[in-house]
DOGU-587267 format. One record per atom (N, C-alpha, C): residue number from 1; atom name; x, y, z. Coordinates in Angstrom, 3 decimals. Example, Ala and Ser with C-alpha at 12.3 -4.5 7.8 and 13.67 -1.06 7.14 Angstrom:
2
1; N; 13.190; -5.690; 7.800
1; CA; 12.300; -4.500; 7.800
1; C; 13.200; -3.300; 7.800
2; N; 12.850; -2.250; 7.080
2; CA; 13.670; -1.060; 7.140
2; C; 12.900; 0.030; 7.870
END
This chain:
134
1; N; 0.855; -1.176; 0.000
1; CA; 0.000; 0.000; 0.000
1; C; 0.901; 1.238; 0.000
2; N; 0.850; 2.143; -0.869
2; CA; 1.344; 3.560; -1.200
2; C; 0.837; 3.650; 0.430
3; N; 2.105; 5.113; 0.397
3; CA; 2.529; 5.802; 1.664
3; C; 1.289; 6.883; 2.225
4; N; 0.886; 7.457; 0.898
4; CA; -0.010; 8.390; 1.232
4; C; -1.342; 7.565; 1.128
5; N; -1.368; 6.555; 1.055
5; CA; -2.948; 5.662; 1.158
5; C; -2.971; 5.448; 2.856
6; N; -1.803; 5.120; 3.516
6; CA; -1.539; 4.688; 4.613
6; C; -1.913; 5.807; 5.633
7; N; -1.588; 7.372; 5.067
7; CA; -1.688; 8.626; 5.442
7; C; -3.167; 8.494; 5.458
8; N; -4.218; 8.565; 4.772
8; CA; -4.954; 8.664; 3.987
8; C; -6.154; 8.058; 5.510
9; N; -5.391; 6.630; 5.747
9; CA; -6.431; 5.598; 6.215
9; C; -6.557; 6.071; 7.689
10; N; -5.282; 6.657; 8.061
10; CA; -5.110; 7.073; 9.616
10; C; -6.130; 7.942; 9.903
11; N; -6.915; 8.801; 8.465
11; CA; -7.854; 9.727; 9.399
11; C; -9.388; 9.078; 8.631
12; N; -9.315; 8.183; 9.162
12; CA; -11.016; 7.264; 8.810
12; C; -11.712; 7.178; 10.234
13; N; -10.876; 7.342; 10.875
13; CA; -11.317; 7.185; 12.812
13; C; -11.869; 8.711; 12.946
14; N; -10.943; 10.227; 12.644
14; CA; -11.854; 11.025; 12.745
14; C; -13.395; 11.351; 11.572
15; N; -13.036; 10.821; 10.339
15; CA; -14.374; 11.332; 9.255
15; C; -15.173; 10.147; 10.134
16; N; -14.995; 8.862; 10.633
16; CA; -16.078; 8.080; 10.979
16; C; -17.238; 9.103; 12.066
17; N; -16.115; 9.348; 13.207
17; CA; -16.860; 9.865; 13.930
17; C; -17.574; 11.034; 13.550
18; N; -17.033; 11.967; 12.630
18; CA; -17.955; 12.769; 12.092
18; C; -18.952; 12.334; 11.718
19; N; -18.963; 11.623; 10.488
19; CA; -20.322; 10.853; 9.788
19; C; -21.458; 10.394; 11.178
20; N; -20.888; 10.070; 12.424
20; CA; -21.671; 9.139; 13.287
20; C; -22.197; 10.494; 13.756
21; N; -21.439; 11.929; 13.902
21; CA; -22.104; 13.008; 14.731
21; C; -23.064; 13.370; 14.046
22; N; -22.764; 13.365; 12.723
22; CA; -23.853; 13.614; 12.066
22; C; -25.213; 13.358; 11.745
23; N; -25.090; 11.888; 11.865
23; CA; -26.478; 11.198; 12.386
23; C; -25.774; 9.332; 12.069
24; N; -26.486; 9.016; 12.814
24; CA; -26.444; 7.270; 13.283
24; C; -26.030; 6.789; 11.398
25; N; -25.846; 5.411; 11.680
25; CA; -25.710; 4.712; 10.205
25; C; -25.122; 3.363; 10.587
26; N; -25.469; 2.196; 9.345
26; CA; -25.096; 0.766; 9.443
26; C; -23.601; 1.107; 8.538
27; N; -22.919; 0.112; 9.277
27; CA; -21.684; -0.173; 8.083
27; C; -21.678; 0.229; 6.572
28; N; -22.087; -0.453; 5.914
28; CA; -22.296; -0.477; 4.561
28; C; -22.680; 1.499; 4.255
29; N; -24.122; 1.791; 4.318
29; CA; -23.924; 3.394; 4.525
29; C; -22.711; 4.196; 4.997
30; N; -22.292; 3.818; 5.909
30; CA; -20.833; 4.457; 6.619
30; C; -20.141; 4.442; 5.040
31; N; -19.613; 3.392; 4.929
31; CA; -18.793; 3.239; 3.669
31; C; -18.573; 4.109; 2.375
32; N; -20.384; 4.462; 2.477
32; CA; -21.179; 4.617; 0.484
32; C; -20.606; 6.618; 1.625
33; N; -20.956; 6.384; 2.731
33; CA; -20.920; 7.926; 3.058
33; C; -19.494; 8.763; 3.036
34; N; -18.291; 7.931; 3.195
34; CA; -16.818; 8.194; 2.674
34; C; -16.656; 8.770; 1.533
35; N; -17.624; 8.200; 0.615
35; CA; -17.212; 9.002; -0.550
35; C; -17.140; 10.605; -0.819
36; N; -17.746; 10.940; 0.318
36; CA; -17.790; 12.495; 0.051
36; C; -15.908; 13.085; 0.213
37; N; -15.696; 12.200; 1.399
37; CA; -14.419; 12.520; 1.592
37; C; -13.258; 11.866; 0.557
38; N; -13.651; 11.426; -0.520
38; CA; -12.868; 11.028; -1.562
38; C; -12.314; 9.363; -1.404
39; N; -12.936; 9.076; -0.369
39; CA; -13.499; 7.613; -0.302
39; C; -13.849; 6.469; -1.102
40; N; -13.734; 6.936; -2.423
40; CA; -15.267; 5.776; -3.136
40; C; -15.008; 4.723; -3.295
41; N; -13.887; 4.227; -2.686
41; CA; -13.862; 2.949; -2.742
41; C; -13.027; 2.030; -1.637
42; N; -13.540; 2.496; -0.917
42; CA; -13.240; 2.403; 0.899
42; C; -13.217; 1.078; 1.198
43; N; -12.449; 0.423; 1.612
43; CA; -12.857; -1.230; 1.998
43; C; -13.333; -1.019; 3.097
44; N; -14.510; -2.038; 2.924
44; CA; -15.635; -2.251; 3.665
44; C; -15.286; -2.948; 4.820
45; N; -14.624; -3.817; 4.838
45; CA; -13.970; -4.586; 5.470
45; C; -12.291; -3.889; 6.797
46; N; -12.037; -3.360; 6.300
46; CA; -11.404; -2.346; 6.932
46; C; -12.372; -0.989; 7.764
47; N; -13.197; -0.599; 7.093
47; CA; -13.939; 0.073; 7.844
47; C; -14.759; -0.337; 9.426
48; N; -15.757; -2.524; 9.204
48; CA; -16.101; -2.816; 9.847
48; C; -14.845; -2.976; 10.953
49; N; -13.807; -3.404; 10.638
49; CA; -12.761; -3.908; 11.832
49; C; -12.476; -2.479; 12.636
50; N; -12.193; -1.426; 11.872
50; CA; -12.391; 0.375; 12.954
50; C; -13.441; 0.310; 13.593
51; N; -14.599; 0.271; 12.973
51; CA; -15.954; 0.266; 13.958
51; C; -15.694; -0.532; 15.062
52; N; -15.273; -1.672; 14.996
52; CA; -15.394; -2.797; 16.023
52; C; -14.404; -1.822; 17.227
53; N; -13.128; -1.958; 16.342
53; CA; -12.193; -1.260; 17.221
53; C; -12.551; -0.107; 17.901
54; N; -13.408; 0.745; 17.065
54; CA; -13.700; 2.309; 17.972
54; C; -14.850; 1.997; 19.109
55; N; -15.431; 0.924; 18.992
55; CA; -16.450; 0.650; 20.243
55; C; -15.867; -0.095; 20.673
56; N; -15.094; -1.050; 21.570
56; CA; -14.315; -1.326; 21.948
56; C; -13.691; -0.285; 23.025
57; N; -12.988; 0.632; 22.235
57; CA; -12.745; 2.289; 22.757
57; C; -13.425; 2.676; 23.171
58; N; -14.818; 2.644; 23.090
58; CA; -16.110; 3.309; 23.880
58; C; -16.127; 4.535; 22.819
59; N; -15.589; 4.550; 22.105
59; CA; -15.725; 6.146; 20.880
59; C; -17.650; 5.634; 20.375
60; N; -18.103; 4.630; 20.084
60; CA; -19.175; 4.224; 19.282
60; C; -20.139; 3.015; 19.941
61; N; -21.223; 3.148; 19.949
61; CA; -21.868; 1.989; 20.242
61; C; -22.592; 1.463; 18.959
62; N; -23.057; 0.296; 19.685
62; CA; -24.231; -0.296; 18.121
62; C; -25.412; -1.379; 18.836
63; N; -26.174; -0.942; 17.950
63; CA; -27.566; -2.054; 18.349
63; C; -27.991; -2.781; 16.570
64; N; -28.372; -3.936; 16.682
64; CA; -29.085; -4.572; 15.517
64; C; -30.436; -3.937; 15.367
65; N; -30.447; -3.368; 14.403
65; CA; -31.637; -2.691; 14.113
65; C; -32.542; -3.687; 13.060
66; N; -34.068; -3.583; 12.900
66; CA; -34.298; -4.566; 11.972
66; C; -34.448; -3.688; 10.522
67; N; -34.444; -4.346; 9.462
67; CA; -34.253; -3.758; 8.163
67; C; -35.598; -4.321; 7.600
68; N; -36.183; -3.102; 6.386
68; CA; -37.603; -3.311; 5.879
68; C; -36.965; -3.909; 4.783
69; N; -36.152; -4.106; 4.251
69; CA; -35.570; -4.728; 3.028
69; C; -34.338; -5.550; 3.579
70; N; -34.723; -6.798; 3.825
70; CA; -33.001; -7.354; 4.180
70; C; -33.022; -7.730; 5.488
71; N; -31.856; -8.565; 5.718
71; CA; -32.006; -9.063; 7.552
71; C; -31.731; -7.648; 8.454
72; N; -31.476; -8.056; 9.433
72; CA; -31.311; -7.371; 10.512
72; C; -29.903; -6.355; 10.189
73; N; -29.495; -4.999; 10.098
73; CA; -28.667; -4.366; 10.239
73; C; -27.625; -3.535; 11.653
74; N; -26.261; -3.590; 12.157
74; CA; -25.730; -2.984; 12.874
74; C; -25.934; -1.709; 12.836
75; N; -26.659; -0.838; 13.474
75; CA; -26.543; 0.701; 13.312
75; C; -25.260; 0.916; 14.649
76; N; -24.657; 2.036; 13.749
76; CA; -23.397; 2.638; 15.036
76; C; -24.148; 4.438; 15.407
77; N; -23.306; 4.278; 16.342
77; CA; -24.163; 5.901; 17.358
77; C; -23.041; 6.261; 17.870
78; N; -22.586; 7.738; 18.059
78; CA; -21.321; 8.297; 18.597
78; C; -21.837; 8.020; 20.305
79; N; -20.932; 8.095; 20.980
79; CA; -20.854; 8.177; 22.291
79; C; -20.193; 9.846; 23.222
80; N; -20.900; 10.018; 24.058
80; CA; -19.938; 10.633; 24.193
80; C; -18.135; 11.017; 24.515
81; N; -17.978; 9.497; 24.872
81; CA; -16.202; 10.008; 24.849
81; C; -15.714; 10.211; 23.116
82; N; -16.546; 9.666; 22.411
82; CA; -16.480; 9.525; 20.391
82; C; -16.619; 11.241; 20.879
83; N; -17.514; 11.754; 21.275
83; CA; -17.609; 13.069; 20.706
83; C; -16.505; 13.960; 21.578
84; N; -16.097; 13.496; 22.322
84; CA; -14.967; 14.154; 23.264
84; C; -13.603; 14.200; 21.925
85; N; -13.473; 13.006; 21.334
85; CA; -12.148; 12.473; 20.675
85; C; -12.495; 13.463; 19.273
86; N; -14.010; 13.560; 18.904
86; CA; -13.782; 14.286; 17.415
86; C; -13.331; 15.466; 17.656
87; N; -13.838; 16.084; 19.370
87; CA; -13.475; 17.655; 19.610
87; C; -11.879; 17.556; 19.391
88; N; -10.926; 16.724; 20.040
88; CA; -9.582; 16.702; 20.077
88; C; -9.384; 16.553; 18.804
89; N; -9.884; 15.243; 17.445
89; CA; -9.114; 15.551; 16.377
89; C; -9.872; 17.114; 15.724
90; N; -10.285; 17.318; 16.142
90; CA; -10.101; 18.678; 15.434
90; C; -9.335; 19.873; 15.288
91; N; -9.052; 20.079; 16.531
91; CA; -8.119; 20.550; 17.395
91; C; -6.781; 19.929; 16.099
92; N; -6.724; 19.067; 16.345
92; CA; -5.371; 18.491; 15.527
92; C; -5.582; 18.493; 14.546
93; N; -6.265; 18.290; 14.099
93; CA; -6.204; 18.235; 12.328
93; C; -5.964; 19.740; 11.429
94; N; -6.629; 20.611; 12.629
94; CA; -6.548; 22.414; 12.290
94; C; -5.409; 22.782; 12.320
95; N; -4.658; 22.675; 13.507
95; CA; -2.956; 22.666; 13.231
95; C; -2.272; 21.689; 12.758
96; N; -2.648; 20.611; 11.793
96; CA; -2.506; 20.260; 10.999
96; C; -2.468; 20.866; 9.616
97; N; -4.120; 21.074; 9.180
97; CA; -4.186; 22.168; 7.893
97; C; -3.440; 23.279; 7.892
98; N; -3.002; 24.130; 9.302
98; CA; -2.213; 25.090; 9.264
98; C; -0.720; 25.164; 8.406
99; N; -0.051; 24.077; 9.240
99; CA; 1.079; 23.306; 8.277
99; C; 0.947; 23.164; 6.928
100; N; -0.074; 22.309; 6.898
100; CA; 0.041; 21.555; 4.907
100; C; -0.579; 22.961; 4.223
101; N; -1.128; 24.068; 4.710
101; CA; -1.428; 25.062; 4.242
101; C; -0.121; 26.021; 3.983
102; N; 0.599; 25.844; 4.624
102; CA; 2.039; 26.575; 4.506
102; C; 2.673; 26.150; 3.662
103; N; 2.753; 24.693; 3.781
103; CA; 3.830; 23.790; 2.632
103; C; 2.857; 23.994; 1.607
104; N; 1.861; 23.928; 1.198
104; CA; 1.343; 24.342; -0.569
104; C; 1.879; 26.060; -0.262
105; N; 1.716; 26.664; 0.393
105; CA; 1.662; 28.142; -0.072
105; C; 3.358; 27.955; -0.634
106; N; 4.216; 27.877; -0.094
106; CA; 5.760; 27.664; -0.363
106; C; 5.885; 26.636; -1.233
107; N; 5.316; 25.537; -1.662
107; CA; 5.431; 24.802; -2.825
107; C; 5.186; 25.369; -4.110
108; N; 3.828; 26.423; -3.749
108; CA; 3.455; 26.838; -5.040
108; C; 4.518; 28.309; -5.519
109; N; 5.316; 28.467; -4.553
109; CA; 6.045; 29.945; -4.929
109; C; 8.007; 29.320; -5.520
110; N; 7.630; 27.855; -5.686
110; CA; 8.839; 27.442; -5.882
110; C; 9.236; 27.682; -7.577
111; N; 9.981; 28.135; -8.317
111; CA; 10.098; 28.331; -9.448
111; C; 10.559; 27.060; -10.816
112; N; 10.840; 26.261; -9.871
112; CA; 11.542; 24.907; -10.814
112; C; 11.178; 23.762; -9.451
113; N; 10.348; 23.093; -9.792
113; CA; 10.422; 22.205; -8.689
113; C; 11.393; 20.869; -9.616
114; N; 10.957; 20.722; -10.839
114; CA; 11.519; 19.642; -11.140
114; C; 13.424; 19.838; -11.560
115; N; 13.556; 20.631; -11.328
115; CA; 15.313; 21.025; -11.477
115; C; 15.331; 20.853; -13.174
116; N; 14.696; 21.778; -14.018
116; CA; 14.875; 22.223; -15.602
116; C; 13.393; 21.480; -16.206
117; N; 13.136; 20.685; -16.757
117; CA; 12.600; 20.025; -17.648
117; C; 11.370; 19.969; -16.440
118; N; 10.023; 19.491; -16.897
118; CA; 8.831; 19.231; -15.809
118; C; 9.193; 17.761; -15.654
119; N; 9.452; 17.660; -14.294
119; CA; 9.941; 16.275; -13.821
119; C; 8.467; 15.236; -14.092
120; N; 8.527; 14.215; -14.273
120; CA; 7.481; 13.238; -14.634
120; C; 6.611; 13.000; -13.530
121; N; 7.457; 13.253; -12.263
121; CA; 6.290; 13.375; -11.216
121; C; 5.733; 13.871; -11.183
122; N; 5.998; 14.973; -11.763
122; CA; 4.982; 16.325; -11.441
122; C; 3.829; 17.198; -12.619
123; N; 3.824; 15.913; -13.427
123; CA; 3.330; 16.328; -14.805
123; C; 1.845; 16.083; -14.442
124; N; 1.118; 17.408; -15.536
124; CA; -0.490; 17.231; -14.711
124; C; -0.255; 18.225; -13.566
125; N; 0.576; 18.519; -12.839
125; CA; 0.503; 19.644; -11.824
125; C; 0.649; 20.828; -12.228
126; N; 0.620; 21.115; -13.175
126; CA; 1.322; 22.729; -13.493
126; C; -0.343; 23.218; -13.290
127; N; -1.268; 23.056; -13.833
127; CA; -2.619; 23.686; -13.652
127; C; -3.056; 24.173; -12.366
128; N; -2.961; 22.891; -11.756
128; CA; -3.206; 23.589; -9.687
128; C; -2.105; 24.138; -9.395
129; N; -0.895; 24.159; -9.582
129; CA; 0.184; 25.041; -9.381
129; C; -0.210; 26.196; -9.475
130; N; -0.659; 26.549; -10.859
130; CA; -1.082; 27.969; -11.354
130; C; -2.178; 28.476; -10.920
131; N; -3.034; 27.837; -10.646
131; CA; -4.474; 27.688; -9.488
131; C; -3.666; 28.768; -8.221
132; N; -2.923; 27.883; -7.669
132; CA; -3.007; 28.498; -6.586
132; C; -2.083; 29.262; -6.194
133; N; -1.449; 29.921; -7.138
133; CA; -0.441; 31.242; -7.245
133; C; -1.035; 32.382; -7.659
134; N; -2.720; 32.219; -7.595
134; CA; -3.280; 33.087; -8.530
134; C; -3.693; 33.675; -6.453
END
C-alpha cells in the first residue's frame, strides 16, 4: 500500500466519527458515506474492523436494528467520549491544515520544482500550481 494511502487511512477514525455526529448509520452506509471525503472505494472490510475497534474504545456503540428490506442491520451511534475524541481531532487536524497550508503556499512559490525540464512526477501539476499562485 502507497505511503499516502496509509496517510490517507489514519484519518477514517476522525471522518467516521464525524459521519456518526452527524447522524447514526449501518456499516455499509458508513462506507457509500466516505465518498464524500474522496473515499469511493473504501474497503468495507477495513472500515467494519475500525468500527469494532472504535467501540471497543467506547468512541461508538451499536444495536441490531431490523431492516424493511433485508435481515437485521448494525446501526453505530457516537458516544460521548467519540464526541470528546472528534473535539480533540479537530483541534489536531486544524494545526494540521495550518502546516500543509504553509507547505502548498511555499510549494506553489517554488520556481523549478523539477530542477529544468517538468519532472514526470509532477506532470499534470502545473494547472493547480497555477491555481493556486493566482
Amino acid at each position: 500500500m502507497p505511503v499516502h494511502e496509509v496517510e490517507r487511512r489514519a484519518l477514517l477514525t476522525p471522518v467516521l466519527l464525524l459521519l456518526l455526529a452527524e447522524r447514526r448509520g449501518h456499516g455499509y452506509e458508513l462506507v457509500q458515506r466516505l465518498g464524500a471525503f474522496g473515499w469511493e472505494e473504501a474497503e468495507s472490510a477495513h472500515v467494519y474492523r475500525l468500527l469494532r475497534s472504535m467501540e471497543k474504545c467506547g468512541e461508538v456503540t451499536s444495536q441490531w436494528c431490523a431492516s424493511a428490506s433485508g435481515p437485521a442491520r448494525r446501526v453505530y451511534a457516537i458516544t460521548p467520549q467519540g464526541a470528546m475524541n472528534l473535539a480533540l481531532w479537530f483541534v489536531r487536524l486544524g494545526e494540521l491544515h495550518s502546516t500543509l497550508h504553509l507547505f502548498l503556499e511555499r510549494y506553489v512559490q517554488l520556481e523549478d520544482v523539477g530542477g529544468g525540464d517538468e519532472h514526470p512526477h509532477h506532470s499534470g501539476h502545473g494547472d493547480y500550481i497555477r491555481r493556486m499562485r493566482r
